[in-house]
N, C-alpha and C positions, 0 to 999 in steps of 0.2 A: 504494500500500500504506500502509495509516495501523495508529497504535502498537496499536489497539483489536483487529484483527483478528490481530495476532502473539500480547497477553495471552489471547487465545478460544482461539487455539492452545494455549497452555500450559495454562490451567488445565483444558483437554479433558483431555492429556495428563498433568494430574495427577491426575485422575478414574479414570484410566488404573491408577495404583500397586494394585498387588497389597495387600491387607486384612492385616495381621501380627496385627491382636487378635483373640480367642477371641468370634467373633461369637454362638456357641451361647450363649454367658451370656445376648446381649442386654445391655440397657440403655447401648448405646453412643452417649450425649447427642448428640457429635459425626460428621459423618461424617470417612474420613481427605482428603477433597478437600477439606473445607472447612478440615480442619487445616494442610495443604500450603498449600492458598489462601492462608491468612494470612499465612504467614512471607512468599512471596511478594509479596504485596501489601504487606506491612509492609517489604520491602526495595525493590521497587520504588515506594515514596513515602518513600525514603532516610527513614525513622526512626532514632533515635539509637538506640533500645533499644526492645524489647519493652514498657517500663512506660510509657514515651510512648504507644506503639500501644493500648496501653490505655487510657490515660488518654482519650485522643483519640478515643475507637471511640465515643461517644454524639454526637459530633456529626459523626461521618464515615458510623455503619454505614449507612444508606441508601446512599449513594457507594459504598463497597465492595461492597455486594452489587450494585449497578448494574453496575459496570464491571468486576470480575470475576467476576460472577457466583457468587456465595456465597448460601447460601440463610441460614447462622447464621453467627456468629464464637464458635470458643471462648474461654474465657479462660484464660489465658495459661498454668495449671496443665497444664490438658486440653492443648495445643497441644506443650505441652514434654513432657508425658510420651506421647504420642502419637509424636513426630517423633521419639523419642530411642530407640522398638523400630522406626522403619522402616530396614530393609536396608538402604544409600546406591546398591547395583548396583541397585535397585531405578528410580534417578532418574537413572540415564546414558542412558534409553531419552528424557526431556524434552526433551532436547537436540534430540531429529530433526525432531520440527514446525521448530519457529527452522530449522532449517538446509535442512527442505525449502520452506520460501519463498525462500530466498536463492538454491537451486535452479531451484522455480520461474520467478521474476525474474531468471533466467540472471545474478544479479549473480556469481556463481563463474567465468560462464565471461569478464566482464569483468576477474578477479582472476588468471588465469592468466601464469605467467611460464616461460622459458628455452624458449618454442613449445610451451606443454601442460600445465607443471605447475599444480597448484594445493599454494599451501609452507601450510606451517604450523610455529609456532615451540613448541617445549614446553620448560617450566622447571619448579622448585620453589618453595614461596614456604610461609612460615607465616602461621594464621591464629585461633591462641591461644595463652597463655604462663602459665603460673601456677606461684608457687612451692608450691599448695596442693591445688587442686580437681584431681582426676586420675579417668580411665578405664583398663581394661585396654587401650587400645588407644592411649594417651598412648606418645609418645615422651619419652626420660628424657636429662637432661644432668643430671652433677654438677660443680658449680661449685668455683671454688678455697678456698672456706670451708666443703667438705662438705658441703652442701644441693644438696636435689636437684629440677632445674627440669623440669615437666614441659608437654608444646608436643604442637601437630597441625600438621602440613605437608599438603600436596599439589601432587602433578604438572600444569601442567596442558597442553592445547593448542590453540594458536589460531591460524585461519587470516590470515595476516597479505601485506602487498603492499606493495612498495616506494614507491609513489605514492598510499596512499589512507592517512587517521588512522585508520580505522576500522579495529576486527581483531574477529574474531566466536568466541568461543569455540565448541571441539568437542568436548571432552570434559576430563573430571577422574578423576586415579584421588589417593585420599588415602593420606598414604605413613605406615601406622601398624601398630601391631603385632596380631597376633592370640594368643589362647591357645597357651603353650608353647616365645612364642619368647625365646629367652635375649640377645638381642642385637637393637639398631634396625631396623626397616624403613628401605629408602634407597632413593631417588630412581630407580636402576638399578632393583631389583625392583618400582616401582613403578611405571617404563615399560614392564616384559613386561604387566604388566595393562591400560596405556593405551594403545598402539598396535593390540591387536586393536582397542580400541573406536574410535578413530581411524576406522580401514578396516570397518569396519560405521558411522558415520556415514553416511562418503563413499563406497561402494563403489565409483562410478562416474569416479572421477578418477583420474588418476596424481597421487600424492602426494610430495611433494620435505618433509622431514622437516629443519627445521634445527638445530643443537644446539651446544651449549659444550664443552670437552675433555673434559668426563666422561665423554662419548658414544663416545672413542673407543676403541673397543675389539670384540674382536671378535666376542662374545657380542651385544650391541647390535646392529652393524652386519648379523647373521646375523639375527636380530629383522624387521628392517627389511626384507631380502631375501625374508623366508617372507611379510611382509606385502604384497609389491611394493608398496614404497616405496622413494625416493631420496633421498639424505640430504646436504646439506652440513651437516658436523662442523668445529669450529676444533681447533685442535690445535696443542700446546706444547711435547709433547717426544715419545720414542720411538723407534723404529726408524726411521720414515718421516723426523723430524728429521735423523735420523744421517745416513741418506741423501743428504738435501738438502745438508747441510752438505758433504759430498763432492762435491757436484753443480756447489754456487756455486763451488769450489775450482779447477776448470776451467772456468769459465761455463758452464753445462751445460744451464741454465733457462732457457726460449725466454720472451721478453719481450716488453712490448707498454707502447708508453710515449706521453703524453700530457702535456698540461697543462691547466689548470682552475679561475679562482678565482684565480691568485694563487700554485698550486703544482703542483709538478712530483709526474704520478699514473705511477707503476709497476708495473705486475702481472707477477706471474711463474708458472709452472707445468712441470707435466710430469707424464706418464701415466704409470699402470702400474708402481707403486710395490707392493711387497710390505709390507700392513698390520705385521706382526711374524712372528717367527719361533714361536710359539705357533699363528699363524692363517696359513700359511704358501698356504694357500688363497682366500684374499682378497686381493686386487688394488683399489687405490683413486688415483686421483689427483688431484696437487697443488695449490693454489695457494699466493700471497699477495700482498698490494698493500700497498705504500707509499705514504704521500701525505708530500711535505719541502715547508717554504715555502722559496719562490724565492728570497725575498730575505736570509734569515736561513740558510739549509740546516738550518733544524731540524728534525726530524722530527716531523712533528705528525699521525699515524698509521701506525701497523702490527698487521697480522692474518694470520693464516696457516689453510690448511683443507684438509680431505681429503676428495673425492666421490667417487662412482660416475658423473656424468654425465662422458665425453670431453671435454675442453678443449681449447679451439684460439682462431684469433686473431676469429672472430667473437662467440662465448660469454662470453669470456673481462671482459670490460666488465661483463654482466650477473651474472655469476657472482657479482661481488666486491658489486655492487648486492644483491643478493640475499642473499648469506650476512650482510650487516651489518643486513638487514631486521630479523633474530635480536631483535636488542636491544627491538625493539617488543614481546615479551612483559611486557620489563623497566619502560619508557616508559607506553607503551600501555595496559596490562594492568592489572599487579599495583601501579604507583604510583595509577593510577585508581582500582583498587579501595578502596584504604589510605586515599587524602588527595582525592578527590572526591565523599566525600558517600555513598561505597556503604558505609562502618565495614568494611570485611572483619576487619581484626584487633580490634574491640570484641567484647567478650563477652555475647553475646545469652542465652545457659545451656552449659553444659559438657555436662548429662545425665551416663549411666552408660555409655551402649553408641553411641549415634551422633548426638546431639542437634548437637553444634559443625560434626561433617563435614556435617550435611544442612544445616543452614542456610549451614553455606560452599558447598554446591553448589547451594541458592538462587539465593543472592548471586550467584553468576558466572552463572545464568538469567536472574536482571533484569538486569546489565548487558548483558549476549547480545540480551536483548530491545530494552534502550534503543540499542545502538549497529545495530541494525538498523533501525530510526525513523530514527537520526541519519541513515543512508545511503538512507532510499527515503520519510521522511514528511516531507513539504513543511512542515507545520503545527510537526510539532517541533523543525524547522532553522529555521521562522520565530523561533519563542517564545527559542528557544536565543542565537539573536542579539541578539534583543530585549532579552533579559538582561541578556548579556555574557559568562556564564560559568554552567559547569555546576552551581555551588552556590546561586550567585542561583537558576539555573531552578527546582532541587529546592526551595528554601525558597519560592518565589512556588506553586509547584504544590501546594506542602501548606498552606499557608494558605487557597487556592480551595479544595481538597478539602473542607477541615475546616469553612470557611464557607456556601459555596454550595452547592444542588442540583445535578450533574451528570450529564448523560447517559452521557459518556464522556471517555475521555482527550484526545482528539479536540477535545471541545470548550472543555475546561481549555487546548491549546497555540493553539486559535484566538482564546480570549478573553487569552489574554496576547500573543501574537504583533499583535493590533487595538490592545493598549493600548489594551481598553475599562475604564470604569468603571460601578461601582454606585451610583445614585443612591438613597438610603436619607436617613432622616433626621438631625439630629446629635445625638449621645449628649452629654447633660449630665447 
C-alpha cells in the first residue's frame, strides 16, 4: 500500500461533500473538491500558513494537481470563504476511505486486544485562541482582568494499541456552541455526538472505548452501552472509591503481584461494584496497579479504573497494559499535531461559521493519512529514516515539491529514501 493510493482515496471522498453554495446563480470559478483539495494538500505538505501555500502555488501547481489530482487551485479568498459555509458533519463521512484500507489490510485485526477488542482512546484538545476574532460558535472564557478569551476545542478518537506508535484517527466531533445557547458546549455533550460516529466508522468490531474520570458517570457509561461499546474509565473518586476504600480495610481486593524492571508491579481488582446511587442500575468493575521501586519503596506509579469487561487473574496484566494505552491520544496525537510540523493550533483563518473546525478536521485527515504510510509504505519508512525525524522529512518533501516535476508522492519518498541527487549546473 503506498501514501499515493490512500491521498486518491480522500480527495474521491472529498469530491464526495454535499455543494452548500446556491449553484443556480452559477458562476462558481471554483469547484468545492478542489477547494477541500487544497486545505488538504496544503496540510499534508505541513505548510506554515495558507500565504506560504500561496506564495509557493506557481512553482508547485503542476505537482498538486498531479498528485492530488486538482484540476484549478483557488486562491486563498475563494478557498476561505468557501470552507467557512461547509457543514463540518459534512466531512466525518472522509474519514471511512482511510479506515476502510486499514480494514482492508486487516491491519485492525493485527491491532486487537483483551481477545477481540479493537480500543480507541478519545480526549479534548484546543485548536484556536484569540482575544479578538470570534464566531457564534466560539467558546468564551473570561479572564481575571475582565477580557474575554475566545477558543475552539474538539473531541477526538483514535484507535490506539499498546505495542504499535502509530494511532489512526476515527473520528472528531468539535465541542462549540450553537444558536441560543447561554452556557459552553463541553467535552461530555460532545461525546453523545462522537460515539454514534465512532460505531458507524467501525460497525464491524467490538469496540473497548478508553477515557479519563470525566467519563465516569453514568449518562456516559449508558452512551456506551446503547452503542455496544466497552469502556475502561480511570477514576478518582465517588461511590465506587468509597467502596474500595472499605474493601482495602479488610483486604478484600484479590491481587496479583509481580516484578519488572527494577520494581515491584501490583494490581488489584474486584467485580461488580454498584456505579452510584443515582445509576443504581449499572454495575462496573474494578481495578488499579501500582508500580514502587524496589530499592527506594517509592512509589513511582499509580492508577485506578472502572470497566465492564470481568477481571480475573488472567486479564488482569493486560487490563492495566491497556487502560494506560489512554495517554497515547495525549503523546501520540494531539503533541504530534501541535509540535511536529502539522501547526494544528496556528491560525490558518477563523471564518464566520466553520472555516477553523474544517480545517482542524483536515489536519487530523492528513495526519490519519501520513500515519497510515508510516504503518504499510515501505518508501515513506525509508525517506522517514533517512531523515531522522519527522520535520527534516516534511521540510526535505516540500523543497522537492516546490523544485522538481513529480509524478507522485511515491516518488518524492523514493528519491529521498536513495539519497539521490540533481545534477544541474552551478548558479553564479
Amino acid at each position: 500500500m503506498l501514501i499515493d493510493d490512500i491521498i486518491h482515496s480522500v480527495c474521491s471522498a472529498l469530491g464526495d461533500v454535499p455543494e452548500h453554495r446556491n449553484t443556480a446563480k452559477g458562476n462558481l470559478r471554483y469547484s468545492l473538491k478542489s477547494c477541500l483539495g487544497m486545505a488538504y494538500s496544503m496540510f499534508m505538505l505541513k505548510d506554515p500558513s495558507l500565504a506560504y501555500y500561496q506564495h509557493e502555488y506557481p512553482n508547485r501547481a503542476e505537482n498538486i494537481k498531479r498528485v492530488f489530482g486538482l484540476e484549478d487551485i483557488p486562491q486563498d479568498t475563494s478557498m476561505r470563504e468557501t470552507l467557512d459555509g461547509v457543514d463540518y458533519t459534512h466531512l466525518e463521512d472522509v474519514f471511512k476511505p482511510c479506515l476502510d484500507i486499514l480494514r482492508r489490510e486487516e491491519i485492525f485485526e493485527q491491532r486487537l486486544v483483551l481477545g477481540g477488542y479493537l480500543a480507541y482512546s478519545s480526549d479534548g484538545t484546543g485548536y484556536y485562541c484569540s482575544g479578538k476574532k470570534n464566531c457564534k460558535h466560539c467558546l468564551t472564557k473570561t479572564l481575571k482582568n475582565g477580557e474575554t478569551l475566545y477558543h475552539h476545542q474538539l473531541l477526538a478518537s483514535v484507535n490506539v494499541h499498546p505495542k504499535e506508535k502509530e494511532v489512526f484517527p476515527i473520528a472528531v466531533a468539535p465541542i462549540m456552541n450553537e444558536d441560543g445557547c447561554e452556557k459552553n458546549d463541553c467535552e461530555l455533550n460532545a461525546s453523545k455526538r462522537l460515539l454514534p460516529q465512532v460505531r458507524r466508522m467501525l460497525p464491524d468490531y467490538k469496540l473497548l472505548g478508553l477515557f479519563d474520570a470525566l467519563y465516569a458517570n453514568g449518562p456516559h457509561i449508558k452512551t456506551l452501552k446503547s452503542e455496544e461499546m466497552s469502556y475502561i474509565i480511570g477514576i478518582k473518586s465517588g461511590h465506587v472509591q468509597e467502596y474500595i476504600k472499605d474493601l482495602k480495610s479488610i483486604d478484600g481486593l484479590t491481587k496479583k503481584v509481580w516484578e519488572s524492571k527494577g520494581r515491584r508491579c501490583v494490581a488489584a481488582y474486584h467485580n461488580k461494584i454498584t456505579l452510584n446511587m443515582q445509576h443504581p442500575d449499572i454495575e462496573v468493575n474494578y481495578f488499579e496497579y501500582t508500580e514502587t521501586d524496589l530499592k527506594t519503596g517509592v512509589v513511582k506509579f499509580y492508577s485506578s479504573w472502572i470497566t465492564d469487561i470481568e477481571i480475573n487473574q488472567e486479564n488482569i496484566d493486560e487490563l492495566v497494559v491497556v487502560a494506560r494505552t489512554r495517554w497515547k491520544i495525549e503523546n501520540e496525537t494531539f503533541n504530534t499535531l501541535k509540535n511536529q510540523g502539522y501547526h494544528l493550533e496556528h491560525n490558518y483563518g477563523h471564518g464566520k461559521y466553520n472555516l477553523a473546525t474544517n480545517f482542524a478536521i483536515l489536519t487530523f485527515l492528513a495526519f490519519l493519512t501520513d500515519q497510515i504510510a508510516q504503518y504499510l509504505d515501505t518508501f515513506f519508512q525509508k525517506a522517514w529514516k533517512a531523515q531522522g525525524s519527522k520535520k527534516a522529512l516534511w521540510i526535505k518533501v516540500r523543497a522537492i515539491f516546490d523544485l522538481l516535476p513529480v509524478a507522485s508522492m511515491k516518488a518524492i519518498y523514493k528519491f529521498i529514501s536513495e539519497n539521490r541527487k540533481i545534477d544541474i549546473p552551478l548558479l553564479e
